[in-house]
C-alpha positions as CSV (number, residue, x, y, z in Angstrom):
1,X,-1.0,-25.9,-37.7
2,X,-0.8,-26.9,-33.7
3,X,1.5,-30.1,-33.5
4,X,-0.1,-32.9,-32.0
5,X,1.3,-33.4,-28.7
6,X,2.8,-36.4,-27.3
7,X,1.3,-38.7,-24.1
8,X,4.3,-37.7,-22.2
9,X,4.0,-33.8,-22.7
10,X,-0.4,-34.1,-22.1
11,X,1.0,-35.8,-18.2
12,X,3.4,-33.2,-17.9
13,X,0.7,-30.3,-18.7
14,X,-1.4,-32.0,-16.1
15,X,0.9,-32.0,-13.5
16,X,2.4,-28.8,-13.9
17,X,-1.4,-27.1,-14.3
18,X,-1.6,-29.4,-11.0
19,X,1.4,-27.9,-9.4
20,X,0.0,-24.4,-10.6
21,X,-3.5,-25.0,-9.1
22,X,-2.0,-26.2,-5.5
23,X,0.2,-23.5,-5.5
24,X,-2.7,-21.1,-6.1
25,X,-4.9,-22.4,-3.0
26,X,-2.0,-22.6,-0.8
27,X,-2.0,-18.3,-1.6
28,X,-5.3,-17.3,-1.3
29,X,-6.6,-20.2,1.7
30,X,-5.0,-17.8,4.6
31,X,-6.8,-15.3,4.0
32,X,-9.9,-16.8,3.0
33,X,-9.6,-18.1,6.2
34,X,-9.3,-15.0,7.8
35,X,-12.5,-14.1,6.1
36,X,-14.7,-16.7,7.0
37,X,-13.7,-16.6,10.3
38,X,-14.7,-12.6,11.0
39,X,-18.1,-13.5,10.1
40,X,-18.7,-16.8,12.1
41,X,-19.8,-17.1,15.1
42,X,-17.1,-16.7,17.5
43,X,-17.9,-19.7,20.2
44,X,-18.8,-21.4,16.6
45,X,-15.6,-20.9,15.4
46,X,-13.0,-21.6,18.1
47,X,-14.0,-24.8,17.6
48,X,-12.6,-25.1,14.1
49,X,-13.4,-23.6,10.3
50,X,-12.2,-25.9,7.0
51,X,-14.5,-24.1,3.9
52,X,-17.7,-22.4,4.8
53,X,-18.2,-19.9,8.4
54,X,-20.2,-21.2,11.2
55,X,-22.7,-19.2,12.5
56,X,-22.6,-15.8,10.4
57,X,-22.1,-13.1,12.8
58,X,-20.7,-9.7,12.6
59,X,-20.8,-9.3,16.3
60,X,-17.1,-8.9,16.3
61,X,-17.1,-6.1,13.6
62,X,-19.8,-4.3,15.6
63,X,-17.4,-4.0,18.3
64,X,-14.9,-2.6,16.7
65,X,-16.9,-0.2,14.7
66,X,-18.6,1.1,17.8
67,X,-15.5,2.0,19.7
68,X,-14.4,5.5,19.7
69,X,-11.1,6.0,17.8
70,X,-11.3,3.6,15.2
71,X,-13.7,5.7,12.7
72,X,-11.4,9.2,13.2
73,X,-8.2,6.5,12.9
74,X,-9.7,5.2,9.2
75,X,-10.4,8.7,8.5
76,X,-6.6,9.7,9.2
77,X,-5.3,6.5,7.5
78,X,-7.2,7.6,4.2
79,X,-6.0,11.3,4.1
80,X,-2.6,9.7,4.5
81,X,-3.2,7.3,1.9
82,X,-4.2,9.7,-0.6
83,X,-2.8,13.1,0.0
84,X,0.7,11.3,0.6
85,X,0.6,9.1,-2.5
86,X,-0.4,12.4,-4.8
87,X,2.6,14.3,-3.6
88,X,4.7,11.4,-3.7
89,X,3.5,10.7,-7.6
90,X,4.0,14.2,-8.6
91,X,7.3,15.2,-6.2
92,X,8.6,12.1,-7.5
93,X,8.1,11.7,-11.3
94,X,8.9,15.7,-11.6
95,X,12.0,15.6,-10.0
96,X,12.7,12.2,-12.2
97,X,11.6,14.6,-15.1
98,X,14.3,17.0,-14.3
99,X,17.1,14.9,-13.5
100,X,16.3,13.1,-16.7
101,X,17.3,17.1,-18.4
102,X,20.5,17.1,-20.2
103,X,20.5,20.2,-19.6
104,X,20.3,20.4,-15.6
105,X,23.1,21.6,-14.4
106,X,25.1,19.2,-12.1
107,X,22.3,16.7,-12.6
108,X,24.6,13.1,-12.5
109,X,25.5,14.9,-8.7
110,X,22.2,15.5,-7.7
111,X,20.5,12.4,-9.1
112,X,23.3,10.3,-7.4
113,X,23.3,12.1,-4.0
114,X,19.7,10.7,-4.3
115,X,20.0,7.1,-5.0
116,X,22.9,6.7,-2.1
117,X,20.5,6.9,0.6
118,X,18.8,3.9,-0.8
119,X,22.7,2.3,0.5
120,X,23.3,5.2,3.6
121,X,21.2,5.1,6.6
122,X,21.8,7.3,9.6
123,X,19.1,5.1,12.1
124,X,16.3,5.2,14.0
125,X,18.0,8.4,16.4
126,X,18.9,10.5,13.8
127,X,15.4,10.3,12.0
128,X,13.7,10.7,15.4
129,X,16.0,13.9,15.9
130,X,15.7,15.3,12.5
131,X,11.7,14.9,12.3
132,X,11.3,16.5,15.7
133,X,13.5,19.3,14.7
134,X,11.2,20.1,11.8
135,X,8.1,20.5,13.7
136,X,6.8,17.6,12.4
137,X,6.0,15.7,16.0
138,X,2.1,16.0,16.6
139,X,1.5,16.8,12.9
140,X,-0.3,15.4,10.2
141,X,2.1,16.6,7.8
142,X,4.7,13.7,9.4
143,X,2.7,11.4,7.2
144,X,3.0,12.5,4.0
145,X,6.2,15.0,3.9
146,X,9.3,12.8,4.6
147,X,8.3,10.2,1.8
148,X,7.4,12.8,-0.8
149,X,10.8,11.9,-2.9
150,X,11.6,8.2,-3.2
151,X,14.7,7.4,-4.5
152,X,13.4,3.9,-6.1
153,X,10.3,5.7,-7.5
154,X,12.5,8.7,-9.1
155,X,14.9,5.2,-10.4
156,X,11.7,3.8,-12.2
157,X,9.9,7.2,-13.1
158,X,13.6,8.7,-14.8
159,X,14.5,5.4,-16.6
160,X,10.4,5.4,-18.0
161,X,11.0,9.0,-19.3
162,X,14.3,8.3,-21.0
163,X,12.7,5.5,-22.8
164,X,10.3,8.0,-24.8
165,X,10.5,10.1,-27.9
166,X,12.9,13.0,-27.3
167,X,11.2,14.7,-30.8
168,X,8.0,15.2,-28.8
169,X,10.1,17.4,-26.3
170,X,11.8,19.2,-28.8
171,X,9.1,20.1,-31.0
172,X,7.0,21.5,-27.8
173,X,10.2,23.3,-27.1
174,X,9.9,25.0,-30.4
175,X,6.2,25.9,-30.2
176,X,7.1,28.0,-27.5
177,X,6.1,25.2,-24.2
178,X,8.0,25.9,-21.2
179,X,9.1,23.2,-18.6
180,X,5.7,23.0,-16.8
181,X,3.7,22.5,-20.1
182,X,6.2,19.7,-21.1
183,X,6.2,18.0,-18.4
184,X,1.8,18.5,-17.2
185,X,1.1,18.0,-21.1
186,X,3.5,15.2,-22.6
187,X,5.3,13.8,-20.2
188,X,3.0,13.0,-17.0
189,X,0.6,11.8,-19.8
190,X,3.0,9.4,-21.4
191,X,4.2,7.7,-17.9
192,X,0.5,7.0,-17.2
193,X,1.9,2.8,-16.6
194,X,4.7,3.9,-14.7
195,X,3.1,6.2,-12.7
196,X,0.5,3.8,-11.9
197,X,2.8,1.2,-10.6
198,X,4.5,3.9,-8.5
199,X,1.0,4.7,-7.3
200,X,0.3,1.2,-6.5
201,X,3.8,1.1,-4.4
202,X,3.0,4.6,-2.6
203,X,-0.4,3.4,-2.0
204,X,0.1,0.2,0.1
205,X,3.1,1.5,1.9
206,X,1.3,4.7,3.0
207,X,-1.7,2.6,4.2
208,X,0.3,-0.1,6.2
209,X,2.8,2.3,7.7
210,X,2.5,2.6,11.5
211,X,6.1,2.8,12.8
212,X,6.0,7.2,12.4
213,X,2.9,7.3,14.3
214,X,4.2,5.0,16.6
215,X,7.6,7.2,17.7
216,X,6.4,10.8,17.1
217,X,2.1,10.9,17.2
218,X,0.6,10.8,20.8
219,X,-2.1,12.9,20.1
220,X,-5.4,10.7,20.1
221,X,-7.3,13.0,17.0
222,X,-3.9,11.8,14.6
223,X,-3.5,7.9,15.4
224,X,-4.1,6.0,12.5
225,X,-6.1,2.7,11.7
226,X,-2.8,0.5,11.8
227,X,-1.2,2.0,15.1
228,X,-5.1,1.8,16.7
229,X,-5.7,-1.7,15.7
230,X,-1.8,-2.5,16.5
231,X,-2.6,-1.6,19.8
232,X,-5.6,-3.4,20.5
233,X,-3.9,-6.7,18.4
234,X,-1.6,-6.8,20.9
235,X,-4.1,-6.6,23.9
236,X,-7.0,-8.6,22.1
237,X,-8.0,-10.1,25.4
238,X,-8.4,-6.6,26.8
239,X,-10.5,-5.6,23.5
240,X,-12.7,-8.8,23.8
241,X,-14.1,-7.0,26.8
242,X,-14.1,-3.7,25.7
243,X,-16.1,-4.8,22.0
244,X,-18.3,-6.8,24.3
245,X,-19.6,-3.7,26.5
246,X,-20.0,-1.8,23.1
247,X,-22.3,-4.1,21.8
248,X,-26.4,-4.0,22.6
249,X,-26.5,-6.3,25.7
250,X,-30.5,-7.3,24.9
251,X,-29.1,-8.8,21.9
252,X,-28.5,-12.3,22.2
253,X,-25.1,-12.7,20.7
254,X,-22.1,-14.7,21.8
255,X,-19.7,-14.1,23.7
256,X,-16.1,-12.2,21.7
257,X,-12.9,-14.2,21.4
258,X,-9.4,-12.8,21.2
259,X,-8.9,-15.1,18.0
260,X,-12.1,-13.4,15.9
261,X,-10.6,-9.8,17.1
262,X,-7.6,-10.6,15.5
263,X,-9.3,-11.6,12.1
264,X,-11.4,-9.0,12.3
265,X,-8.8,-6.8,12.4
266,X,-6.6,-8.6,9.8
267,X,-9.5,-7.6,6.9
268,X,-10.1,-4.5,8.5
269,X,-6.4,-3.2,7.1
270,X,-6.2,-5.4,4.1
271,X,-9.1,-5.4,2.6
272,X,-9.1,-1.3,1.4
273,X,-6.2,-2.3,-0.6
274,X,-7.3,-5.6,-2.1
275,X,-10.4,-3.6,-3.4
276,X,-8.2,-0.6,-4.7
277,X,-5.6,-3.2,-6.4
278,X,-7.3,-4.5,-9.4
279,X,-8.0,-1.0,-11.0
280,X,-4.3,-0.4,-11.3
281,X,-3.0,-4.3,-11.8
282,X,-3.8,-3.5,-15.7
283,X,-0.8,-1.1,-15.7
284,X,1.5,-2.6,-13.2
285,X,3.5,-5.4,-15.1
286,X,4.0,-2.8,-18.0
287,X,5.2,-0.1,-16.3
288,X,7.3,-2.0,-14.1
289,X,9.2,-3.8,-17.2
290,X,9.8,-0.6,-18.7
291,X,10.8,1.3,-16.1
292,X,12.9,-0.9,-15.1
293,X,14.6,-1.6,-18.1
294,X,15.5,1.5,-21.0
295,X,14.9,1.2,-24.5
């Protein structure tokens, strides 16, 4: 039977439900901000937004359509995003796979020499050095090579394995599976919450890095959407003019502010991601508990 709960504890519900609620708005508000202003009216909305947009226009996202680079740049970003994260789920949950062998020879060595460079890093020179060295300056593969093996992911991924039923190993083992089979058939299977939560991890780094493509990529055909609208973020007054020309000039539209380029470009990046998010929230929280924690 539910107790009956005092006055006291029925004003302390409130306010921490209270609490909860502010808390909540003070989260999302920015960026619903950010939204409302993209679709005002610019001149409308340099003069101040509170709840609802003023003026809905999409003059701003026209502009930024229109130009030139940015649909090859979203069609880089999303190759990146997804051909990196695939090789970065299966490079890193099969090497976690191995390491996680009793039977790999010199496996503690190897799995360690792994998780120091999380501690050990050489700096920007060396990586500069090292990536030009392997041809990768100019190439697409630059984006989805260097982070095929994560040491945190191969952490999370190894401790998810150990944590399931060696007996479904063993009897594969004696019905004749071989390492491939046990790992594409049981294993990869099993880790489906871990492996989404890496996913999710791979995902969003892949789509927001810029910093590669900012030191090695100066061909114009492999820039992607973050470095592009980087670039035009920092010279919005420069893009005001440029978006302006872009647009149909018999249309009778209002005039681009550097302030609505900016928001514009702020949901251009982060909205892919908060759509792709929710399909994989389900197995996040699990798989992070129990790859993070054996038994």
């Amino acid at each position: 039977m539910k107790m009956k709960k005092s006055k006291g504890e029925r004003i302390g519900d409130v306010f921490i439900y209270a609490i909860c609620i502010l808390l909540m708005i003070a989260c999302i508000y920015p960026f619903y901000y950010v939204i409302i202003y993209s679709i005002s009216d610019p001149a409308e909305a340099s003069k101040g937004l509170f709840l609802l947009p003023k003026g809905f226009s999409l003059e701003t996202y026209m502009g930024i359509i229109k130009l030139n680079d940015i649909p090859s740049a979203y069609l880089v970003s999303i190759a990146r995003t997804v051909l990196g994260t695939g090789i970065t789920i299966f490079c890193s949950s099969f090497f976690a796979y191995l390491v996680s062998n009793q039977k790999m020879y010199y496996r503690k060595f190897v799995y360690r020499f792994v998780i120091i460079t999380m501690y050990i890093n050489a700096g920007l020179i060396p990586w500069y050095l090292t990536m030009k060295a392997y041809g990768l300056q100019n190439n697409f593969l630059l984006y989805i090579i260097p982070g095929a093996i994560s040491a945190y992911y191969v952490i999370l991924i190894k401790t998810y394995i150990e944590s399931l039923p060696k007996e479904l190993e063993e009897s594969a083992k004696m019905d004749g599976a071989g390492m491939f089979t046990i790992f594409g058939k049981i294993i990869f299977p099993l880790s489906k919450p871990i492996i989404a939560t890496v996913g999710v991890f791979s995902m969003v780094g892949q789509w927001n890095q810029w910093q590669d493509n900012y030191f090695l990529v100066t061909d114009a055909k492999l820039q992607t959407l973050q470095m592009v609208l980087y670039n035009y973020l920092n010279q919005a007054n420069r893009f005001q003019s440029m978006s302006s020309s872009a647009i149909d000039a018999s249309a009778a539209v209002s005039s681009i502010t550097p302030t609505s380029v900016k928001m514009c470009i702020t949901v251009l990046v982060v909205l892919p991601i908060m759509l792709v998010y929710p399909f994989a929230q389900r197995y996040f929280v699990k798989g992070i508990m129990m790859g993070a924690v054996k038994g």
